[in-house]
C-alpha positions in Angstrom: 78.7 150.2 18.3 82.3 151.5 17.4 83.8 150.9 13.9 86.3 148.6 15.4 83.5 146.4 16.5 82.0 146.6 13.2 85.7 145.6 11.5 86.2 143.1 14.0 82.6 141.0 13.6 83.4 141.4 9.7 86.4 139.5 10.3 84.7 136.8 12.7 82.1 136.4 10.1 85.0 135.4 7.7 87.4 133.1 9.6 85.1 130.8 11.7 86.3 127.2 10.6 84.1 124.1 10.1 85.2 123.1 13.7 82.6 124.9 15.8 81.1 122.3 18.4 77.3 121.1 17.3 76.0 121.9 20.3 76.7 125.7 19.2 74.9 125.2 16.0 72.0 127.0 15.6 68.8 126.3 13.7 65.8 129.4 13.9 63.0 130.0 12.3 62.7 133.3 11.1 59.3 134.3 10.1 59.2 138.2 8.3 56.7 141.2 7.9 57.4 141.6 4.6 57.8 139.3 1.5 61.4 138.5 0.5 60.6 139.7 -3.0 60.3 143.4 -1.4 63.4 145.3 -2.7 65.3 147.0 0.5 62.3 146.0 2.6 62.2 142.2 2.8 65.1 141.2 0.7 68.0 141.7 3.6 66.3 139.0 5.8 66.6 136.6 3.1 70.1 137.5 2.4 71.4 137.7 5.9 69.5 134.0 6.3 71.3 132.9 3.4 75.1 134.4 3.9 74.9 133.8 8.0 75.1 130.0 6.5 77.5 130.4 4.2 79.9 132.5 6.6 79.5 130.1 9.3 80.0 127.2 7.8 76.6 125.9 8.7 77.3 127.0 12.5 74.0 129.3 11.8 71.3 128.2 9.8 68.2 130.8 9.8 65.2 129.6 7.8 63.2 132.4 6.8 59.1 132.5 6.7 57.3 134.7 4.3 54.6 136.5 5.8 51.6 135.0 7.6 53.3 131.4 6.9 54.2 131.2 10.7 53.5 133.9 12.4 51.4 137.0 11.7 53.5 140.4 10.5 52.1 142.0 13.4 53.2 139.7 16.0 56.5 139.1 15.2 57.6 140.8 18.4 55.2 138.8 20.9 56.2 135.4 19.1 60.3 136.2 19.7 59.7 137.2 22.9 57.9 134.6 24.2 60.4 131.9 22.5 57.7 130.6 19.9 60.5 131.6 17.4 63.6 131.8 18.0 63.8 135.4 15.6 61.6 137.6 13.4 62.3 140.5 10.9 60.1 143.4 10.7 59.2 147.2 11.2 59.4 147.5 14.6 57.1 150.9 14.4 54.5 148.4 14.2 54.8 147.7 17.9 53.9 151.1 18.8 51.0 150.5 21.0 52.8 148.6 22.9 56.5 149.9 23.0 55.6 153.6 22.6 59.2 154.5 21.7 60.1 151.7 19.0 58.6 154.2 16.0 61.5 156.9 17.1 63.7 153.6 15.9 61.6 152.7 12.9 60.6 156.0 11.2 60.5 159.8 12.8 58.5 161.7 10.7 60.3 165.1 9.2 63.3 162.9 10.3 67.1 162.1 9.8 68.2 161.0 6.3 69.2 157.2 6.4 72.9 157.8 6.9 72.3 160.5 9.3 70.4 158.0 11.5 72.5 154.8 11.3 75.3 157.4 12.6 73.2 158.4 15.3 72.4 154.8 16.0 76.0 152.7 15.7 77.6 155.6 17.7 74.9 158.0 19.4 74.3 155.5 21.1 71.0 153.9 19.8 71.7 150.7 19.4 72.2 150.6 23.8 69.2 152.3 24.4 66.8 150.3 22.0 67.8 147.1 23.9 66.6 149.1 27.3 63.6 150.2 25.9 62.2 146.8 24.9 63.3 145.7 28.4 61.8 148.3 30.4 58.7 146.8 28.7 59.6 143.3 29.8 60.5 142.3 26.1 63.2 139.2 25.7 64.6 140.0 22.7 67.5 141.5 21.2 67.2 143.8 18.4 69.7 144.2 15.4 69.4 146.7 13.0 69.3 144.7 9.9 68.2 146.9 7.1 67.6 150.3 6.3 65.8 152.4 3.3 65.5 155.6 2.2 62.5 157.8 2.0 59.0 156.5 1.2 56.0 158.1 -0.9 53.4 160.0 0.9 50.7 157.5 -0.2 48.4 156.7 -3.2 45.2 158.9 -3.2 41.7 158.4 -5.2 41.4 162.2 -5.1 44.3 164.4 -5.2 45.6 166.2 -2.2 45.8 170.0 -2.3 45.6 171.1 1.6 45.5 169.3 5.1 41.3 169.6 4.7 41.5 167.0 2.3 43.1 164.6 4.9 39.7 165.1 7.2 37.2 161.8 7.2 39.7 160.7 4.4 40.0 156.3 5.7 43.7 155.9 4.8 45.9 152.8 5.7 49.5 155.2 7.5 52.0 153.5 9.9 53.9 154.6 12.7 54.2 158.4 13.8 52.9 159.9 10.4 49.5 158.0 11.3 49.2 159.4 14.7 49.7 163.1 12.5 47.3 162.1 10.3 44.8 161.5 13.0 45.2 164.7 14.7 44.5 166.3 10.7 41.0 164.3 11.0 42.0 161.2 8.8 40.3 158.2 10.0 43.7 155.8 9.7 43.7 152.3 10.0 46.7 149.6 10.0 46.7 146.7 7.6 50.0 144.1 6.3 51.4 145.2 2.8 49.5 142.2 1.2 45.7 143.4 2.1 46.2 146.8 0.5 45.7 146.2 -3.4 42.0 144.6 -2.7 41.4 147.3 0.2 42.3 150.2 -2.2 40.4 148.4 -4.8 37.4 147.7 -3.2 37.2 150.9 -1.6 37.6 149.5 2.0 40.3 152.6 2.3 40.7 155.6 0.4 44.2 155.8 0.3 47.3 153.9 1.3 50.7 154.6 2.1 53.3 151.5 2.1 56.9 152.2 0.9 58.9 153.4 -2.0 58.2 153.5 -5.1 60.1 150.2 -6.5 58.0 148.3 -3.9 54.7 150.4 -4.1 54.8 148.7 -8.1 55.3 145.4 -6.8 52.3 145.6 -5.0 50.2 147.3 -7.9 49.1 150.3 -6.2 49.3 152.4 -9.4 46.9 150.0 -11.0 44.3 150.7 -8.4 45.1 154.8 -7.7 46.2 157.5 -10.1 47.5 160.0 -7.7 50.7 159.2 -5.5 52.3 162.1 -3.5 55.6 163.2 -2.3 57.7 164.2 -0.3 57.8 161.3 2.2 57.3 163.6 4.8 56.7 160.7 7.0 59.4 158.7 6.7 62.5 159.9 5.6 64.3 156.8 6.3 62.4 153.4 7.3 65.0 151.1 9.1 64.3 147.1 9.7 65.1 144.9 12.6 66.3 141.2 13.3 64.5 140.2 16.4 66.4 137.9 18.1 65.1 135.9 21.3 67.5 136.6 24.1 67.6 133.3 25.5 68.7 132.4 21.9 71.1 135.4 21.5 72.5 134.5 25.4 73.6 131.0 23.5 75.1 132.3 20.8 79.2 132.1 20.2 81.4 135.3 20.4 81.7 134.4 17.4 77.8 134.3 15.8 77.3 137.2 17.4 79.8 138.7 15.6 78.6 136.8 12.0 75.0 138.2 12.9 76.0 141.6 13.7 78.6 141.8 10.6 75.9 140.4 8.3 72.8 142.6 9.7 75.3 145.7 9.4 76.2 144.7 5.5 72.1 144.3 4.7 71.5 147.5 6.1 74.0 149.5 3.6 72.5 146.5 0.8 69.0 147.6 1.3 69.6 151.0 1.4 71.6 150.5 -1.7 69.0 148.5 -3.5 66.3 151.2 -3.2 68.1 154.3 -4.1 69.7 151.9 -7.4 65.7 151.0 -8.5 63.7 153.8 -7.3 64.1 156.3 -10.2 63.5 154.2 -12.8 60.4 153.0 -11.6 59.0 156.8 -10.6 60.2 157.9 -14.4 57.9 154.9 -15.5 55.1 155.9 -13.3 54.8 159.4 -14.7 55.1 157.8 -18.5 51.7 155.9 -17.4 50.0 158.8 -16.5 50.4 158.8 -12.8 50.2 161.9 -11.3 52.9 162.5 -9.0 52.1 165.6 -7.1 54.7 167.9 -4.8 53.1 169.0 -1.3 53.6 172.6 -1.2 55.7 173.7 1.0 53.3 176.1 2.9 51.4 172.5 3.6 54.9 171.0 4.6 55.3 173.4 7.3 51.9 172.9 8.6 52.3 169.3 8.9 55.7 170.0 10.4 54.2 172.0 13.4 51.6 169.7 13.9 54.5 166.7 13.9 55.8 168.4 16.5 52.9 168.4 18.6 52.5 164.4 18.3 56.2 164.4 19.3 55.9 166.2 22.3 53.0 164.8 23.5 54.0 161.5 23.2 57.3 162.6 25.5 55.4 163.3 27.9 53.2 160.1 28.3 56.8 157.8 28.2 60.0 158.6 29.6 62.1 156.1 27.6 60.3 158.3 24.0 61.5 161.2 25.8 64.9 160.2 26.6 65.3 158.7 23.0 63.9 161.7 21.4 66.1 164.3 23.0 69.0 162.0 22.6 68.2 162.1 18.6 67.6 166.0 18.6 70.8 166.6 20.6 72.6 164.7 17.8 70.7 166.4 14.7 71.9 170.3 16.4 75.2 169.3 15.6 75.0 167.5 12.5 72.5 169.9 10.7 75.7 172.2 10.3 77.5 169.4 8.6 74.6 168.5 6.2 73.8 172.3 5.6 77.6 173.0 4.8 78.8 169.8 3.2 76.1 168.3 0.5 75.0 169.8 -2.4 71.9 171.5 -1.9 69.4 169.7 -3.9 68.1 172.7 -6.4 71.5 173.1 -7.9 
């Protein structure tokens, strides 16, 4: 996606009149994988639902279903595809079992920075190859990047966490890439939807939990359950969100609702990331003042979990060819801006 595309469905999103034929309105439901209330995590589908109407003059109305109200958080994909909704929102790491190189979309562990990666994918050329991947695995959908955040926790323990040992027979709920990690470190990892984790931490169904950042993990009450929450989120360094859409549905669509969607997708993603890095510290600074014990991997630890990252990485190039093609494309990118980041940004123990 170039800029000028970028300025271009801004301005489309702003001048569409009242005159648009009816039989170019559209009317989806829009069922989510995480609750609306979910700083930076659920709150852009509910304000791209709610400013798509407003910016089209009622052209595009997008009714949006909290999670499990019309379709399970895990098979958002499967529902959009199969027309059963016309669009979803979600983490599309979820579908890695399936679509073995969505996670490199979703969250690479020992990864970009947010702003690194939305560069890599508006003009690295991500946003092209994301649509190929889903259709190489016979997906209908169209996939807009609709949301990004920065980096999450490392995950709420019952026992602290001194060396990768601890991580063996240790039952922990871990998404994506980082599970697959985990896995090869002995955990026993296991995938449940943000709202079974409080009664699975608390009744000691899992051991641990990793979810998101810190001003969503106290939404969700983890500290109440778990006094030991780690960092850094080695795991997900940036976690970016998708608008699903069917591609019969997106083949309808205007010139010009595809340029509302795409401007109002592009302006939740900078929102969301905005919203998180705005809450997060205040709601760390009032963990610690509870007594939560928020505990620094050492870095010894971080470069063992890095080697072993790189393992899962590689091996899971090799079993797909669209991974490996994605996967060099973003290393290619991060040679060249790793002498940026190194040279221009502060470094962080000033």
């Amino acid at each position: 996606m170039k800029l000028s595309k970028v300025f271009t469905g801004i301005a489309g999103a702003l001048v569409l009149s009242a005159g648009t034929a009816s039989a170019d309105n559209l009317r989806w439901k829009m069922p989510v994988a995480f609750a609306s209330n979910l700083p930076g995590l659920g709150s852009p589908a509910a304000w791209v639902a709610e400013n798509l109407t407003a910016a089209s003059d009622g052209s595009i109305q997008v009714r949006v279903y909290e999670p499990g109200k019309l379709v399970p958080p895990f098979d958002i994909l499967q529902s959009v595809s199969d027309g059963k909704v016309a669009a979803g929102y979600t983490w599309i790491g979820y579908d890695q079992g399936k679509v073995p190189a969505v996670p490199l979309f979703a969250a690479v562990p020992f990864g970009m920075k947010p702003w690194a990666y939305i560069g890599w994918y508006y003009y690295g050329g991500g946003h092209e190859m994301l649509q190929e991947v889903y259709a190489n695995k016979g997906y209908k959908v169209h996939a807009q990047l609709c949301g990004i955040i920065g980096p999450e926790t490392a995950g709420w323990y019952s026992e602290k966490i001194e060396t990768l040992d601890d991580y063996k027979g240790l039952k922990i709920r871990f998404a994506g890439l980082g599970g697959k990690v985990l896995e090869k470190l002995g955990a026993s990892v296991t995938m449940l939807p943000g709202g079974e984790l409080y009664q699975a931490l608390e009744k000691g169904t899992i051991d641990a939990t990793e979810f998101s950042m810190p001003a969503i993990d106290q939404i969700l009450g983890f500290d109440q359950v778990v006094k030991y929450n780690l960092f850094p989120g080695w795991h997900q360094q940036f976690t970016a969100q998708y608008m699903l859409i069917n591609e019969d549905e997106w083949k309808r669509t205007t010139d010009a609702q595809k340029a509302q969607i795409d401007a109002a997708c592009t302006a939740a993603t900078t929102l969301g990331l905005a919203e998180g890095e705005y809450k997060n510290g205040a709601v760390l600074a009032g963990f610690q003042a509870d007594g939560i014990q928020a505990d620094q991997i050492p870095r010894e630890v971080l470069q063992e979990m890095k080697a072993v990252t790189q393992e899962v990485l590689e091996e899971e190039a090799a079993k797909d060819a669209d991974f490996k093609r994605v996967y060099e494309s973003q290393q290619s990118f991060m040679e060249t801006y790793k002498v940026w980041d190194e040279r221009a940004y502060l470094p962080a123990d000033l």
